[in-house]
C-alpha positions as CSV (number, residue, x, y, z in Angstrom):
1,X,138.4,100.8,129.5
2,X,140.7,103.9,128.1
3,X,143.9,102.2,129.2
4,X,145.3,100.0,126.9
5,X,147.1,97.6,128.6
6,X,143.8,96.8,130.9
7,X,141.9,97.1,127.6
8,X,144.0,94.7,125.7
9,X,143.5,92.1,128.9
10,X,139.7,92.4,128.9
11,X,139.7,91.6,125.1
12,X,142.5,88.6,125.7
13,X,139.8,87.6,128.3
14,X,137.0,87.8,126.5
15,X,138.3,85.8,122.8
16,X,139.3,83.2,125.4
17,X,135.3,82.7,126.2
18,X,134.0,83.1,122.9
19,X,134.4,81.5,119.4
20,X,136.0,83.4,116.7
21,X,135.6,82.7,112.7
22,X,136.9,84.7,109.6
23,X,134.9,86.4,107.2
24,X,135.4,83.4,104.8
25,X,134.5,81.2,107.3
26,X,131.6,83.0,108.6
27,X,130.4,83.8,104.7
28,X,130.8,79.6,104.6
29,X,128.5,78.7,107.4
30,X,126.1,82.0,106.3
31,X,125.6,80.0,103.2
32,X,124.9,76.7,105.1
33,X,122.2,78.4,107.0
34,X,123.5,80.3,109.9
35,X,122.6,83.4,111.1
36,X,124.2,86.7,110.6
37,X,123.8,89.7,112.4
38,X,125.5,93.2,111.7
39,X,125.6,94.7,115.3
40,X,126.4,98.2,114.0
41,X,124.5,101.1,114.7
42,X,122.1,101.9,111.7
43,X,123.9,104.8,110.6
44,X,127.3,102.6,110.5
45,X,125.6,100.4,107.9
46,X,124.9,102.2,105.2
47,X,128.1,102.4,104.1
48,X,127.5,98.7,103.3
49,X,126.5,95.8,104.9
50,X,127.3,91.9,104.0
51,X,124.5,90.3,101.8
52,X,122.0,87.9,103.7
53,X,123.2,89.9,106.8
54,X,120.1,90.9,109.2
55,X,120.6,94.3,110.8
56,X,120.1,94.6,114.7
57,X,122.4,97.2,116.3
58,X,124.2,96.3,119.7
59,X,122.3,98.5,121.9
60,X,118.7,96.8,121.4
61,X,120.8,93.3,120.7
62,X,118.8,91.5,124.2
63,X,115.5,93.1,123.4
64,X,115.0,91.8,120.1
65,X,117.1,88.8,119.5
66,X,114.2,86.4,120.4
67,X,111.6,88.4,117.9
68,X,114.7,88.1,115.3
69,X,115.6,84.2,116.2
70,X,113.8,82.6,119.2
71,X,115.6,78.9,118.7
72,X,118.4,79.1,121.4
73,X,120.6,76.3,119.1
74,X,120.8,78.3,115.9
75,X,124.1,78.9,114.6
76,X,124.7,82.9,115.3
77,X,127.3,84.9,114.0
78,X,127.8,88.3,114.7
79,X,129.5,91.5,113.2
80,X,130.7,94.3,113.8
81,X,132.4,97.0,112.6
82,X,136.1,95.7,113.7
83,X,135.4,92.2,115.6
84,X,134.9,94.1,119.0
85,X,131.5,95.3,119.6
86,X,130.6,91.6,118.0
87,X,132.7,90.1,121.2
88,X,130.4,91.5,123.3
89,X,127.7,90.7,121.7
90,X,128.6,87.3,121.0
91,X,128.9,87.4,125.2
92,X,125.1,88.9,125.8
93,X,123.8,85.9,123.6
94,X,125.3,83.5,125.3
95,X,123.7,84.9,129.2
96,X,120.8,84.5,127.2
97,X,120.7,80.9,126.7
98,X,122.3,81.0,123.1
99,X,124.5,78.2,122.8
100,X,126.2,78.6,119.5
101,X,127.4,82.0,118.9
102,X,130.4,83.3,117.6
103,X,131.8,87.0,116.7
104,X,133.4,87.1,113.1
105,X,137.6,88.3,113.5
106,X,138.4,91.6,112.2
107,X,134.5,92.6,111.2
108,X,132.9,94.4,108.6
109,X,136.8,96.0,107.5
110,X,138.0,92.4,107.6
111,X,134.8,91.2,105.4
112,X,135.4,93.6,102.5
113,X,138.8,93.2,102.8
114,X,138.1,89.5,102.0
115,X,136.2,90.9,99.2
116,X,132.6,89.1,100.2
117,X,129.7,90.1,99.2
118,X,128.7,93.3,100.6
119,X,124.9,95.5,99.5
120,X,126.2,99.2,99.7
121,X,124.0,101.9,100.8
122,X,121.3,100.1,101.2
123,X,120.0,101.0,104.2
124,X,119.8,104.6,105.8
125,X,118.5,105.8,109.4
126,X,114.9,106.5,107.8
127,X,114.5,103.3,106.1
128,X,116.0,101.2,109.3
129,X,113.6,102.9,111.9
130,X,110.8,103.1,109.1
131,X,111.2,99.0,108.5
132,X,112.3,97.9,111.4
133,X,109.1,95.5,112.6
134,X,109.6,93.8,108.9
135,X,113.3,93.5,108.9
136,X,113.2,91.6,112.4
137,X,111.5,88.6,109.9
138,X,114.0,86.4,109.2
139,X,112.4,85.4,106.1
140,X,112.6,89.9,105.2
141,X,115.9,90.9,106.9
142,X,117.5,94.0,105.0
143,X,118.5,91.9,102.1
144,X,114.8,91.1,101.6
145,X,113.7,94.9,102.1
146,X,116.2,95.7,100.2
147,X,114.2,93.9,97.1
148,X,111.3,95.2,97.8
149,X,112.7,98.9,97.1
150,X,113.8,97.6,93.9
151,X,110.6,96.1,92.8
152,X,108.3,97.6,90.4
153,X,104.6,96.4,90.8
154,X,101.7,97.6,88.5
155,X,98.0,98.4,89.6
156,X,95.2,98.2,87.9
157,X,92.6,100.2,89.1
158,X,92.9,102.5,92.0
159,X,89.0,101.5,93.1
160,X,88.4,98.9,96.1
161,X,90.6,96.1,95.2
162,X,94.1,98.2,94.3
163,X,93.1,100.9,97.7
164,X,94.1,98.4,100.4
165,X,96.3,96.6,98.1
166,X,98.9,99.7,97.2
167,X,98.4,101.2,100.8
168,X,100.0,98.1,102.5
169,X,102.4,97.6,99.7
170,X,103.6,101.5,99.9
171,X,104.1,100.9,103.3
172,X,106.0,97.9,103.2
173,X,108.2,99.6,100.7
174,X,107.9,98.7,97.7
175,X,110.2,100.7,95.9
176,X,108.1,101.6,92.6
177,X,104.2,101.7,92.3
178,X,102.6,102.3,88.7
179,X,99.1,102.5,89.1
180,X,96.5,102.6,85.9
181,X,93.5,104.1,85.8
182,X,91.6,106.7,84.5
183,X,88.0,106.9,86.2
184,X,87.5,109.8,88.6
185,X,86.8,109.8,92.3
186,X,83.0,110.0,92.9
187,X,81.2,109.9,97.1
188,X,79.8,106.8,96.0
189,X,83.8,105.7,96.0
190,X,84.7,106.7,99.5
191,X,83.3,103.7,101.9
192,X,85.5,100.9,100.6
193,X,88.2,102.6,98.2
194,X,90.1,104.0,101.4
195,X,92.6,106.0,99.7
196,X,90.8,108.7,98.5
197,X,89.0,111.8,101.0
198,X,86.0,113.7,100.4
199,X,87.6,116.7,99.6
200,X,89.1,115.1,96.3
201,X,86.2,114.0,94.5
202,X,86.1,115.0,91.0
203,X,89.6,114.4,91.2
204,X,91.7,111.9,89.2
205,X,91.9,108.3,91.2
206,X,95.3,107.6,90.5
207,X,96.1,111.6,91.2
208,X,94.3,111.3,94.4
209,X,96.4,107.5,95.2
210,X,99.2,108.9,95.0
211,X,98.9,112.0,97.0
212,X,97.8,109.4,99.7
213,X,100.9,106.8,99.2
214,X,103.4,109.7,99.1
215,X,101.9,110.9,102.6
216,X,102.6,107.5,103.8
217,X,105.6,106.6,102.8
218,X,107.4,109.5,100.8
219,X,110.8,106.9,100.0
220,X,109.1,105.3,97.2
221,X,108.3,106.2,93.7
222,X,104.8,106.2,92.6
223,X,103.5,106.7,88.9
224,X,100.3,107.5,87.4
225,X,98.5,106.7,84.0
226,X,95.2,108.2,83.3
227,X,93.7,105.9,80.7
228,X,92.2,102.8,80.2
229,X,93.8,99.7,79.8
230,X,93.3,98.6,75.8
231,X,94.7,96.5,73.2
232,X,96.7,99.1,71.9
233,X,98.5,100.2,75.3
234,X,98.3,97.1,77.3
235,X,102.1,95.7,77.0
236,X,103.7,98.9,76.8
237,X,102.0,99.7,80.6
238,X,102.8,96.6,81.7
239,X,106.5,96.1,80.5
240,X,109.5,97.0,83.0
241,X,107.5,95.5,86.0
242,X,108.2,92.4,88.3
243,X,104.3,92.1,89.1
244,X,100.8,93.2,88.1
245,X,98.2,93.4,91.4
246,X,94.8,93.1,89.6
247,X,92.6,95.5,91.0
248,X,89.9,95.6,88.0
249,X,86.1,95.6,87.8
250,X,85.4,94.6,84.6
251,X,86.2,91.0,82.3
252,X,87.4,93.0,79.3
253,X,90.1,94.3,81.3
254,X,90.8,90.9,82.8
255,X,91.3,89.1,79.5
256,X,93.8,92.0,78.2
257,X,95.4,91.5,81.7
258,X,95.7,87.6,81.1
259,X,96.9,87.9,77.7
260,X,99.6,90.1,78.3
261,X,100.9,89.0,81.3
262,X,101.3,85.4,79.8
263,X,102.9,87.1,76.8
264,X,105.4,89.2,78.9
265,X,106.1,86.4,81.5
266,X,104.5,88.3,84.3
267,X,103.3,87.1,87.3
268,X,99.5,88.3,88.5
269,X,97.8,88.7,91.5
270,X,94.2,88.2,90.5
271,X,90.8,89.1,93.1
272,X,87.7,89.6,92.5
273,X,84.3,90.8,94.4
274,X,80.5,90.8,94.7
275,X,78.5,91.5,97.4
276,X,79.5,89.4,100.3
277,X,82.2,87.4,98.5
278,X,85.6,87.5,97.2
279,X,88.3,85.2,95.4
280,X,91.7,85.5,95.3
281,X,94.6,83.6,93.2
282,X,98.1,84.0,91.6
283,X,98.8,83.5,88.1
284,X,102.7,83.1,87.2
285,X,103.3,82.2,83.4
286,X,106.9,81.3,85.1
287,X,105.8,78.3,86.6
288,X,105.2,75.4,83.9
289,X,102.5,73.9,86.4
290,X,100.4,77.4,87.3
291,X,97.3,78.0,85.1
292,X,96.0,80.8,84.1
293,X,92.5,83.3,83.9
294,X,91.2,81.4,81.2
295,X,92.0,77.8,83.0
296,X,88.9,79.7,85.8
297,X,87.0,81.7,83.1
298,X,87.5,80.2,79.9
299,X,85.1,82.8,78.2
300,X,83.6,85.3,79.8
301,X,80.3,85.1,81.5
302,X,77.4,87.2,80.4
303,X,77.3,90.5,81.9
304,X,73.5,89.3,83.8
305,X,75.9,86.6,85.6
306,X,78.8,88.7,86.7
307,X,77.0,92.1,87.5
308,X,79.8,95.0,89.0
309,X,79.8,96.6,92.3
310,X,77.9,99.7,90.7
311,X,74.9,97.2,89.5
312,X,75.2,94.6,92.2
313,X,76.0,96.4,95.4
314,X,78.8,95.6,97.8
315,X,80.4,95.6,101.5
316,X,82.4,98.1,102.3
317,X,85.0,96.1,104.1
318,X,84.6,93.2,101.6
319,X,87.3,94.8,98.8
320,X,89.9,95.9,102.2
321,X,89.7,91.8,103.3
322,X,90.6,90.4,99.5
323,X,92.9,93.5,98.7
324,X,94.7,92.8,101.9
325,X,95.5,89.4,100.7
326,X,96.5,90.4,97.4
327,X,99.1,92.6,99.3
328,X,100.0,89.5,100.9
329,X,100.5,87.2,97.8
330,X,102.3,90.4,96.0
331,X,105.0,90.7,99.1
332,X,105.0,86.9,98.9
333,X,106.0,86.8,95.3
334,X,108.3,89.9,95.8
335,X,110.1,88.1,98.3
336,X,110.1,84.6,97.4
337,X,109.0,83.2,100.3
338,X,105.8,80.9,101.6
339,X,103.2,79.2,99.8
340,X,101.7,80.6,97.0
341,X,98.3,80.9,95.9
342,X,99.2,79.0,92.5
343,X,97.0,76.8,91.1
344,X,95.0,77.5,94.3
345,X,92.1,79.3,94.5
346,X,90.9,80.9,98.0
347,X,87.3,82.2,98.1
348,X,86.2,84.6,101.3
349,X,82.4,84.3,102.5
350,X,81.9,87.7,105.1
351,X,78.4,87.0,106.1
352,X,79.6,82.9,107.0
353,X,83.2,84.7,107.6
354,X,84.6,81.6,105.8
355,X,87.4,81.3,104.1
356,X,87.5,78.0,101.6
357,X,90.3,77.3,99.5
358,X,89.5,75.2,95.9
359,X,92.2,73.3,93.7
360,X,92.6,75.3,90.6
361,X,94.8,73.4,87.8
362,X,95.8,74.1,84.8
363,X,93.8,73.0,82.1
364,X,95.5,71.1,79.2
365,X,92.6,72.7,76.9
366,X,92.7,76.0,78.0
367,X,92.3,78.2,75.2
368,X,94.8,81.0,77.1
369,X,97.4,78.3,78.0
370,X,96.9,75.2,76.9
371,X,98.5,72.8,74.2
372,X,96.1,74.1,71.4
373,X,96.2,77.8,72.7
374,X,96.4,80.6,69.7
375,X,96.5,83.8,70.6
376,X,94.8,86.3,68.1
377,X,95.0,89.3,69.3
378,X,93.8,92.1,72.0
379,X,91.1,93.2,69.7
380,X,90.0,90.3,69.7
381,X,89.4,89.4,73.1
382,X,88.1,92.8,73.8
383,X,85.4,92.2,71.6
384,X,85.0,88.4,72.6
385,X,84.0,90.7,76.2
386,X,81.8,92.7,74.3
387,X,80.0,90.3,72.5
388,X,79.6,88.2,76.3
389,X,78.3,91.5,77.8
């Protein structure tokens, strides 16, 4: 294909088979739904990209189409870099049963010469290869992973809830971890907080977290307090984050958590364990119909009713199950997408291996939320905790 007249032929040929659009039109029907794919190579894209666009390079176009979109009817558009690598694409689709496929005139040039909305840089080689199974989710995409590397989540407690938890949201990329904590690793740690080795006991948790996180996935940024969560620190360790993952082990720590986040406008991801069992929930002071912790515990049990791990004993595997799914509802949130665990509550039973989900709604009397609610300070509900224990 180096001469040009033959050249120019095959391309006259090949615009008479398949559907052209313009970058305004395209950006029009990307709006009403269609799909857009930038068939550049990785490296070509992160110079910038259109926004929404999902990123599948020509040369594994046929493999992954059908992990990427399997409905044959969807409305595809494709681009490339200047409308002629997206020809044949369009062309591949269309041997493949894809019915409505069409290659966007004049490509990427043509869509920034439009002036449409375009995400620069975000995506390099690394990051492409790195997220590649996540990105082929339409619901993801590299607009989606995208938002995850700018998120900032917050961890309390780097023990058997917030191991599983940060591992599977460092790897999924979230952009900024902050994880709180200021206990030490101990053996008696190692055979459901997964994150730490033996060779760092005696070592700070949230030290010993992030040496793990960084060896997983060394793009993302990951910041450690060592101290206790208290009335006096709470907001400021909490402020400049899109979510708090609630890894604690202890109520006092809970109702600081509740407080704040309600007071800040921050959306939780609450778990808990004991033994056998776990519950899970979200908690988004956002949404005018989600409750709250004190709609489930509106004062806190005695400490002979809600024993810890350390008093009560529990599975190893238990904490990984429950902090998997608060990685879930976290990437949920992040993301925007699916059904959230609000004003739901889903319990886990391992020896039944059960899962039961209960109605949680927010109570019109709940001294956190409700109506009447006053809030009277940290101190306050720290010693309400202590009194309870």
């Amino acid at each position: 294909m180096t001469d040009t007249p033959n050249r120019d032929q095959w391309l006259a040929a090949l615009r008479e088979r398949i559907n052209e659009v313009s970058p305004a039109e395209a950006f029009g029907r990307q709006a009403a739904g269609a799909l857009l794919i930038d068939v550049r190579e990785d490296a070509e894209r992160t110079s910038g990209t259109p926004v929404g666009a999902h990123g599948l390079s020509r040369s594994f176009l046929e493999l992954r189409i059908e992990a990427l979109e399997p409905v044959r009817s969807r409305d595809i558009l494709l681009l490339c870099g200047s409308g002629q690598r997206s020809l044949l694409a369009a062309e591949a689709l269309q041997r493949l049963g894809y019915t409505r496929v069409s290659s966007v005139a004049g490509g990427f040039h043509a869509w920034k010469a439009a002036a449409l909305p375009t995400v620069v840089g975000a995506m390099d080689v690394d990051a492409a290869e790195r997220y590649s199974r996540q990105m082929l989710l339409p619901q993801v995409g590299e607009a989606g992973q995208a938002t995850l590397a700018q998120s900032r989540v917050v961890i309390i407690g780097v023990g058997g809830l917030g191991s599983p938890a940060m591992l599977y949201l460092a790897a999924a990329g979230v952009g900024h971890l902050t994880l709180i904590d200021d206990d030490r690793v101990e053996r008696s740690n190692l055979h459901r907080q997964v994150v730490h080795t033996d060779s760092r006991v005696g070592m700070p948790k949230a030290e010993s977290a992030r040496m793990t996180l960084l060896a997983l996935n060394p793009r993302i940024t990951v910041d450690v307090r060592l101290e206790r969560l208290q009335a006096d620190n709470v907001e400021d360790l909490l402020r400049g984050h899109h979510l708090v993952v609630d890894g604690a082990d202890n109520f006092a720590t809970r109702y600081l958590l509740a407080a704040a986040t309600r007071r800040l406008s921050l959306p939780m991801v609450y778990a808990a364990i004991e033994r056998f069992t776990g519950q899970v929930s979200v908690f988004d002071p956002r949404n005018d119909t989600s409750p709250c912790y004190r709609c489930l515990f509106p004062e806190p049990p005695s400490a002979a009713d809600a024993p810890n791990c350390s008093e009560a004993g529990v599975l190893g595997v238990l904490p990984g199950v429950v902090g998997l799914l608060q990685a879930t509802e976290a990437l949920k949130m992040l993301l925007d997408m699916g059904e959230k665990l609000i004003g739901r509550l889903l319990t886990y039973d391992a020896l039944l291996m059960r899962f039961r989900e209960l109605r949680l709604p927010r109570d019109p009397e709940c001294p956190g939320c409700g109506a009447h609610a006053h809030f009277a300070g940290y101190v306050d509900l720290e010693r309400m905790c202590s009194a309870a224990g």
